[in-house]
N, C-alpha and C positions, 0 to 999 in steps of 0.2 A: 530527366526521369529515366530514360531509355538508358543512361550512359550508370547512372546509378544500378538498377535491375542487372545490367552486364556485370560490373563490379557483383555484385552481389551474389550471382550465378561464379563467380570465377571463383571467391572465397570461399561460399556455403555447399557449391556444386551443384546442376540443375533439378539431381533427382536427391531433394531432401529426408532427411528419415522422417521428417514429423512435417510434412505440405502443409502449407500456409494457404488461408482462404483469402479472399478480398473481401474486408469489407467499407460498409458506410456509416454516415452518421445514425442512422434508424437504430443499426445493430447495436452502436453505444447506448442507445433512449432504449435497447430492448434489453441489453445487459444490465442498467443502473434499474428498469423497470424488476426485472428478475431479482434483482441483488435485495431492493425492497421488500419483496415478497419474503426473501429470507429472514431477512430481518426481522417481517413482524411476526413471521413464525417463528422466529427464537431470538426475542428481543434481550432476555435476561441472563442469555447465552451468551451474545456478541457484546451487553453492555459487562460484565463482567471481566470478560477477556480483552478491553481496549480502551475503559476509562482509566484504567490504570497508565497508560501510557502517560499521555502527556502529563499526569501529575508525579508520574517518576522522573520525568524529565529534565522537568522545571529543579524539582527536590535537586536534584543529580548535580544538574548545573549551578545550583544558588550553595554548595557542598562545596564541589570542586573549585567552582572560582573564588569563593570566598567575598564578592559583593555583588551590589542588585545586581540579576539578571534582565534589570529593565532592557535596557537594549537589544538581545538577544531571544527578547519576543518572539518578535515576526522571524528571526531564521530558525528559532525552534519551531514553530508552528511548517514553516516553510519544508524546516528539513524530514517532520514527518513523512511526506512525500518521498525521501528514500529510502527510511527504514520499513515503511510502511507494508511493501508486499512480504517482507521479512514476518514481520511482529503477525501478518494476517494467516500465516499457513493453520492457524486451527480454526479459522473460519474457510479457508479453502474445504477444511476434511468435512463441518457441517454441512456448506453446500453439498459436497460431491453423494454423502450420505442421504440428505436430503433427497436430491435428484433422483438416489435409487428407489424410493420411496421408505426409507429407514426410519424407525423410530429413533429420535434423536436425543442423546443427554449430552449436558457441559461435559463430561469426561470424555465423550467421542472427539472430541477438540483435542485432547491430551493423546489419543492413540495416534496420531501423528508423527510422534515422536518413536515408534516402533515401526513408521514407514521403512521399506528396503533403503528410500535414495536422502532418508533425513542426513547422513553425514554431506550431500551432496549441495542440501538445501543448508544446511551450516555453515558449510565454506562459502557461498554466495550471501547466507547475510551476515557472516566475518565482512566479506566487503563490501555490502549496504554499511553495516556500521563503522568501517572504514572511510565510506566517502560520509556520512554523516559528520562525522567528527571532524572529518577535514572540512568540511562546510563550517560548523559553528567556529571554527578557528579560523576560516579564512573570512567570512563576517564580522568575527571580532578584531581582527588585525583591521581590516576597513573604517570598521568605527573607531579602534581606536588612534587609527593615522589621519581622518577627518576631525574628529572631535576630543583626543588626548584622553589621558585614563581617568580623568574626574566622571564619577557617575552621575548617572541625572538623578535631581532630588526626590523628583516625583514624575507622577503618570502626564498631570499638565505639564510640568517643565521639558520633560521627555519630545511631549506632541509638538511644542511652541519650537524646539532647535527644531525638529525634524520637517515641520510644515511649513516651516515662518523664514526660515535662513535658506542662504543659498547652497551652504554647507550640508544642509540637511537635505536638501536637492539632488544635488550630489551622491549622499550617500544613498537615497532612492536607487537612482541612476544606474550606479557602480555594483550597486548589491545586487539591485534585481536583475539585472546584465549577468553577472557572476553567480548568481541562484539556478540562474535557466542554463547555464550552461551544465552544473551538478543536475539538474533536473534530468534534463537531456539522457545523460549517460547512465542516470540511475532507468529510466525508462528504457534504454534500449537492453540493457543487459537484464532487466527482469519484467516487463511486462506481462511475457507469459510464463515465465518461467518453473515458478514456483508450480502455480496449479501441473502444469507438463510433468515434473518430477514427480509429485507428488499419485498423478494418473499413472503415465508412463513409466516410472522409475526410469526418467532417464538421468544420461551421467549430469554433473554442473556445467561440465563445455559444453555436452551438446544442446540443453536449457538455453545455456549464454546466445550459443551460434542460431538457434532456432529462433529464440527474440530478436535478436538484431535481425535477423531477417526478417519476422513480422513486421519489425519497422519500417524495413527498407520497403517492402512490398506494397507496403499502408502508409505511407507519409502523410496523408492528409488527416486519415482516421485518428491515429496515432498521434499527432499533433492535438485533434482535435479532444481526444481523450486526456491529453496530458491538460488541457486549458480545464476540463470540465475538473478534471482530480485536485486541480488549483485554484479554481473558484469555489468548489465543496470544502477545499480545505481554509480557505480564506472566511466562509461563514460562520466553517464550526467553531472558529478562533475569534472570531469576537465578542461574545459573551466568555470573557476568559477561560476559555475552551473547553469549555463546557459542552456544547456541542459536538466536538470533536470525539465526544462518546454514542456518535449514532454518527458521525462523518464517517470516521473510520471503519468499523462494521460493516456501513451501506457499501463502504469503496470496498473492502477486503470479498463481500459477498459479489460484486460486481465483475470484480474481476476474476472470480471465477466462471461466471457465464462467458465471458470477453474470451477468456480464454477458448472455452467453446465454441466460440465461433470463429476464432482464429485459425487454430490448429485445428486440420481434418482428424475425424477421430478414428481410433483403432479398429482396422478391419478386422483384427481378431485377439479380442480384448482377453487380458487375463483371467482364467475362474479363479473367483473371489467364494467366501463364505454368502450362504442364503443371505439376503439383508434382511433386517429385523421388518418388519411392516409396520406404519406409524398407524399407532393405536388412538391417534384424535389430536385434534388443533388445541395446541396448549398456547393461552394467554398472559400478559406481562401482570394482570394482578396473581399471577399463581406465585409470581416469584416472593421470595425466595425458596417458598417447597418444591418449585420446580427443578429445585439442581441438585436434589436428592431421589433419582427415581426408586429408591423401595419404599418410599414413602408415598407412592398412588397406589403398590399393591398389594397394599394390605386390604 
């Protein structure tokens, strides 16, 4: 670990622009606990901006490939995990709004995209979507060098190669070996990343260099985070990801606390415009009138 921190120090340098905290497991249970709270304050907000996801997805791949995407389930569900901090930066701008104590609408997600360092935040999820794609391609090379390019007929025939053969063992084995390694790399270069630019306007390297150091500094937390974002994401995919429309949100709003507690925050923060003050706890049966606010002021 020592020998690690040294590397780490020689690459990042020891007096970082953006100091990294240590943390523990608690902080994760405090982050995922925060990220909740966002959530149920603006439930029709985060489901709006992230149920879309995984049914584009699916859509996307069962287009491009041209047959079932049964196969390519579980590494679509899997590879969310690195598009993920990408697709979440309008729920990062909620939280950070929120936190100011701002009244918040769905279109506050979209100013985002008028951030200083959004070209920064681009390039970094060009190569989130970069390794994403090389994932479902190197998935689908797997399965189809194990099991040849006959589709499976169905959801039981699917389950029976995959649970019942040794072949299907196998491809367990080799995938989720080769999943965790894409995991890995997508977590070290964006963990914090995104919410940092997004605060900071800082540049894409230095995001890049500031997360890997998070990592390096936290291997265990980090670790521990990455299991929890894989077991969140493993639940909201089994009811044909259905859930993954409050997985995601909860994770996107989570890691913006995360991020908070990672990076030390700016001893002299930018003046920003007054923040608006939230005028009252709005609830999920408002929706859908809630994503139109001139319609509470009349």
């Amino acid at each position: 670990m020592a020998t690690i921190a040294r590397v780490g120090r020689h690459v990042f340098g020891d007096a970082a622009s953006y100091p990294i905290r240590k943390i523990g497991l608690s902080d994760l249970f405090e982050a995922l606990r925060l990220g909740w709270e966002d959530f149920k304050a603006m439930p029709s907000h985060a489901v709006v901006l992230c149920v879309i996801y995984p049914v584009l997805g699916i859509a996307l791949f069962r287009m491009v490939l041209g047959y079932s995407v049964l196969p390519l389930l579980f590494p679509l569900a899997a590879g969310f995990a690195l598009i993920g901090p990408f697709a979440a930066i309008g729920l990062y701008e909620l939280s950070r709004r929120r936190e100011r104590g701002e009244e918040v609408s769905v279109s506050d997600a979209l100013s985002v995209l008028r951030a200083p360092s959004i070209g920064g935040m681009l390039e970094l999820g060009v190569l989130l979507l970069v390794l994403f794609g090389a994932w479902i391609g190197v998935a689908n090379a797997i399965y189809v060098t194990i099991f040849g390019h006959a589709p499976a007929a169905s959801i039981p025939d699917f389950a029976t190669r995959v649970l019942t053969t040794s072949e299907g063992w196998w491809l367990i084995i080799v995938g989720c070996g080769v999943g965790f390694l894409f995991a890995v790399a997508a977590l070290c270069v964006s963990v914090v990343s995104f919410p940092l630019m997004l605060d900071r306007h800082a540049t894409a390297i230095d995001a890049i260099r500031t997360s890997i150091w998070a990592v390096m500094k936290n291997p265990v937390a980090m670790a521990e985070w990455g299991l929890i974002v894989a077991v969140l994401l493993v639940l909201g995919s089994l009811p044909l990801f259905v859930g993954l429309a409050v997985v995601l949100p909860l994770l996107g709003h989570a890691t913006w606390h995360l991020y908070r507690k990672v990076v030390e925050p700016d001893p002299n923060p930018p003046q920003e415009d007054e923040p608006r003050l939230r005028k009252g706890h709005r609830y999920a049966a408002d929706f859908p009138a809630n994503l139109f606010p001139w319609s509470r002021e009349r």
